[in-house]
C-alpha positions in Angstrom: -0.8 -46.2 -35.5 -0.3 -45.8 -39.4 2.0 -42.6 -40.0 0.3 -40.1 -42.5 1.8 -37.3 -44.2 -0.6 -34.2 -43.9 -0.3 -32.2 -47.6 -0.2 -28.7 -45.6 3.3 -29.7 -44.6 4.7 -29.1 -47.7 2.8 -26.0 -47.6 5.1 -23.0 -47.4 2.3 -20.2 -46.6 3.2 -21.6 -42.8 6.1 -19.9 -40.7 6.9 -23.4 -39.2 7.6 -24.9 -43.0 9.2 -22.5 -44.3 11.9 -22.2 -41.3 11.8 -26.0 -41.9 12.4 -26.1 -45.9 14.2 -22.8 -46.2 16.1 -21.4 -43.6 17.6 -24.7 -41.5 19.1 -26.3 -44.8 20.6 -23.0 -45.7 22.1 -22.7 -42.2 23.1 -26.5 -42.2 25.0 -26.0 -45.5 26.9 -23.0 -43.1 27.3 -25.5 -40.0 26.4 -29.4 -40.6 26.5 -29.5 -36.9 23.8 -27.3 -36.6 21.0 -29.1 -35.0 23.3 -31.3 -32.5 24.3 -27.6 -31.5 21.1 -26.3 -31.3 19.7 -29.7 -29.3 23.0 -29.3 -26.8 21.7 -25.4 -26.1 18.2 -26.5 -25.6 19.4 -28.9 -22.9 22.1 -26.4 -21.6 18.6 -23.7 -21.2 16.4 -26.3 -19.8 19.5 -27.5 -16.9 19.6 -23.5 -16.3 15.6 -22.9 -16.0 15.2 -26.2 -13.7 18.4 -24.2 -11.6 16.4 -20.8 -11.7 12.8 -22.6 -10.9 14.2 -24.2 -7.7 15.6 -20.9 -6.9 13.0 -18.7 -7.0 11.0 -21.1 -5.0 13.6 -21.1 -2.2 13.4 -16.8 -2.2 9.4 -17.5 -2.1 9.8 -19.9 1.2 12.1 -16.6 2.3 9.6 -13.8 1.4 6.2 -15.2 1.6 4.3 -15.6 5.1 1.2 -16.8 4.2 0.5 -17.7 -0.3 -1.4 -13.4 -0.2 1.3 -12.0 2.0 4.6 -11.1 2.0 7.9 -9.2 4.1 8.9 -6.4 2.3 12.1 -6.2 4.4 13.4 -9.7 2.8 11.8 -8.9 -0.3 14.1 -5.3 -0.2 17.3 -7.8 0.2 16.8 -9.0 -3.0 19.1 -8.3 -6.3 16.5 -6.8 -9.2 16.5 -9.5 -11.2 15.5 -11.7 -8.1 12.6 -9.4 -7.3 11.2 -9.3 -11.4 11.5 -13.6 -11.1 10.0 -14.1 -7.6 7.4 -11.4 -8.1 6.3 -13.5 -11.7 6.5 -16.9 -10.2 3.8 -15.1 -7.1 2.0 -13.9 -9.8 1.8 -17.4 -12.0 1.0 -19.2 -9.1 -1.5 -16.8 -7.9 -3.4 -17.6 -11.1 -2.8 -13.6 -12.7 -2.0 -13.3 -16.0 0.2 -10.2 -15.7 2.7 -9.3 -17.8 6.0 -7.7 -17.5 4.6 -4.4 -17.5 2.5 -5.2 -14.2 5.7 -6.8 -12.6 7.9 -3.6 -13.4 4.9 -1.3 -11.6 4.6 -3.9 -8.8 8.8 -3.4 -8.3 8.4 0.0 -8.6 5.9 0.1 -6.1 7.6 -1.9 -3.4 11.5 -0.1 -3.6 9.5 3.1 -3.3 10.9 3.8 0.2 9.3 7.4 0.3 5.7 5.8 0.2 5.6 3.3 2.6 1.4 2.2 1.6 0.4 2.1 -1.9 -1.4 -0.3 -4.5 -1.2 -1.3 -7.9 -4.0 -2.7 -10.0 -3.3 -6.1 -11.4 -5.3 -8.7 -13.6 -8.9 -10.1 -12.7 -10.0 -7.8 -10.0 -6.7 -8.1 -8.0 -4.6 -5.6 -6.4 -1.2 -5.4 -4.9 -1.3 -3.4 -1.7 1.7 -2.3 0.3 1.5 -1.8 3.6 4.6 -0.2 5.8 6.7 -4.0 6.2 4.5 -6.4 4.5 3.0 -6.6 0.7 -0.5 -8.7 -0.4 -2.1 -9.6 -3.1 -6.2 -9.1 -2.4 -9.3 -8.7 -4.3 -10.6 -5.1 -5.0 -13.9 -6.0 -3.4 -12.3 -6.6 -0.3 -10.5 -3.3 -0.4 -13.3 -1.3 -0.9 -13.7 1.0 2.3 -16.3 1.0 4.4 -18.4 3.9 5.1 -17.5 5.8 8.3 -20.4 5.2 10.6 -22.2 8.7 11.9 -23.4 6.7 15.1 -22.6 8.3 18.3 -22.8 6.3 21.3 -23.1 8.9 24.3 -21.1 7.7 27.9 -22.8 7.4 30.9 -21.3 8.5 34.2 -20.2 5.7 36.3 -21.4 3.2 34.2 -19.3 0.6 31.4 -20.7 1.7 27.8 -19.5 -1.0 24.9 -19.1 0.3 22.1 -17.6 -2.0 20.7 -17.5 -6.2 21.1 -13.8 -5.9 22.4 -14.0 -2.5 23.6 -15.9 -0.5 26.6 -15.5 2.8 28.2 -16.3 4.1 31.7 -16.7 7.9 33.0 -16.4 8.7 36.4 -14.7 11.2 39.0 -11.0 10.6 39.5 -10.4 9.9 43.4 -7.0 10.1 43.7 -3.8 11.3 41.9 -2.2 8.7 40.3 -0.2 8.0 37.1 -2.5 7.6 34.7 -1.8 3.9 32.3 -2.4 3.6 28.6 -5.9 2.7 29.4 -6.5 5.9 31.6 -7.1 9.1 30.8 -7.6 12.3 33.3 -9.0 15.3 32.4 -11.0 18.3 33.2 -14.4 18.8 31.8 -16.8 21.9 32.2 -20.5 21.3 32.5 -20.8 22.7 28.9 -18.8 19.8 27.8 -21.5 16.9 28.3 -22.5 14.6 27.4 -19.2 12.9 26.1 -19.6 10.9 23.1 -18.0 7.8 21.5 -18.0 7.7 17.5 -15.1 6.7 14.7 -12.3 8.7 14.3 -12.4 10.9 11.1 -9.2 11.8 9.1 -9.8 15.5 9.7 -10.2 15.2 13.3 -7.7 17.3 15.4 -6.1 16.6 19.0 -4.6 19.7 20.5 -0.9 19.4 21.4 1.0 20.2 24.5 2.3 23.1 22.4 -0.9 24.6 22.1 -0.9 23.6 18.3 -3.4 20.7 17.2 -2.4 17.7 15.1 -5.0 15.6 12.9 -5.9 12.3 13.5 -5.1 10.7 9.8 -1.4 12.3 10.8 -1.2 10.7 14.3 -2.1 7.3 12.4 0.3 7.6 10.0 3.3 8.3 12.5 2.0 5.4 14.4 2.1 3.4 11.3 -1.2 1.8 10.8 -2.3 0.8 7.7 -5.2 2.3 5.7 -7.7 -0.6 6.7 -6.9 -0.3 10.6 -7.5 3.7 10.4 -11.0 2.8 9.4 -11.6 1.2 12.6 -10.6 3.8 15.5 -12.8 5.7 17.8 -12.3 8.7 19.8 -13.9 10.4 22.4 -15.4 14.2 22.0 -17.2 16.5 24.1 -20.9 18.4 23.1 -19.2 20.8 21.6 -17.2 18.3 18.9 -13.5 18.9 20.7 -12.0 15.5 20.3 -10.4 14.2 23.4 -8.8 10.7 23.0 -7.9 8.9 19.8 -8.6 5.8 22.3 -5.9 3.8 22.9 -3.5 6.0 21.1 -3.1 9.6 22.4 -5.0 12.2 24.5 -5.7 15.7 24.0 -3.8 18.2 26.3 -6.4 18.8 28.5 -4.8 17.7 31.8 -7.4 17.5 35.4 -5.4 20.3 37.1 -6.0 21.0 41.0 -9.7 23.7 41.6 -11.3 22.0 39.1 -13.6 18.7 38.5 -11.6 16.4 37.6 -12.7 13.3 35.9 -11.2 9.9 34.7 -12.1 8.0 31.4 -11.4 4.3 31.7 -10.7 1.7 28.9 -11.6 -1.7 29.6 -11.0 -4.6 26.9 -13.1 -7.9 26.5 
């Protein structure tokens, strides 16, 4: 190839000619050894970036489970400076865009140990959610909740009802006093309280408490630490009369089958 001298390289109306006419001869007249400095730094930064590369992807191999999820425990371990690097390197190879700003709200987000859920909207459509012990990144479509279904699927005594694929229930007079297992649940119903129905839970749904007090269902969830998306798929039990009875699989109203009175026995079955 025949070397050509483009004329816009003398041209000082450009940053790069000017630092290259004016402002390295000045500095060389200060320091002659200016550029073999400036070349030994470059190689000094470059050794130290190759280091810091290698390191963040050794923290990634520690934090991430899956290339979406994370454990927020390991990721908690880490110094600040760690979490700003490993949280950028996610991002870059992720394919966001993000800026510091998002990274500082993303850090923010997981050392907040008084909300153990949140999210924070990132570039393209993406979102980093936080959920009790592990962090993802996911696309806002797939977040978008899905409307609580009004259907109401009514038991039948003596008889399995699915209600679910994985799930069925079964109604029918308890026989004998026994303790009753997690899939169990004795109680005594009144003829007012049929039929007995099977719906989703809502978050505004009570169970009543040994106590005498009630307790809602979004509360109960949240001490049992599920996330936001597995709320949105629990079903209770409730009589005629709306009186939820069992957040199934999870806890039972305190309505106990006590001796003079029909007793009954609501059995989970899983498939």
């Amino acid at each position: 190839l025949t070397w050509y001298e483009d004329a816009t390289n003398q041209a000082d109306d450009v940053l790069r000619n000017r630092i290259r006419h004016q402002v390295l001869p000045d500095l060389q007249r200060e320091n002659p050894a200016l550029l073999a400095h400036v070349q030994s730094y470059a190689d000094q930064l470059q050794q130290l970036l190759t280091i810091g590369h290698e390191r963040v992807g050794q923290l990634l191999n520690q934090v991430l489970i899956d290339a979406t999820t994370g454990r927020l425990s390991v990721f908690l371990t880490l110094t600040d400076t760690q979490q700003a690097a490993l949280l950028t390197a996610w991002f870059k190879q992720r394919g966001l865009a993000v800026t510091n700003a998002y990274v500082k709200m993303a850090q923010q987000l997981l050392t907040n140990s008084v909300k153990p859920q949140g999210e924070v909207d990132l570039h393209s459509g993406i979102k980093l959610i936080k959920r009790y012990q592990t962090f993802s990144l996911l696309e806002a479509t797939k977040l978008a909740e899905n409307p609580q279904s009004d259907r109401r699927i009514v038991l039948i005594f003596n008889q399995w009802v699915q209600f679910t694929p994985q799930m069925a229930l079964k109604l029918s007079h308890r026989r004998f006093e026994s303790e009753q297992s997690a899939t169990e649940m004795a109680l005594a119903l009144q003829p007012d309280d049929f039929p007995l129905t099977v719906r989703q839970a809502r978050s505004h749904d009570q169970i009543r408490l040994t106590s005498g007090g009630h307790k809602t269902v979004r509360r109960i969830l949240i001490d049992h630490k599920l996330t936001v998306e597995e709320r949105q798929h629990q079903w209770v039990v409730t009589t005629a009369s709306g009186e939820v009875l069992w957040l199934i699989g999870i806890q039972r109203s305190a309505r106990p089958a006590s001796l003079g009175e029909r007793n009954y026995e609501l059995q989970l079955r899983y498939s």
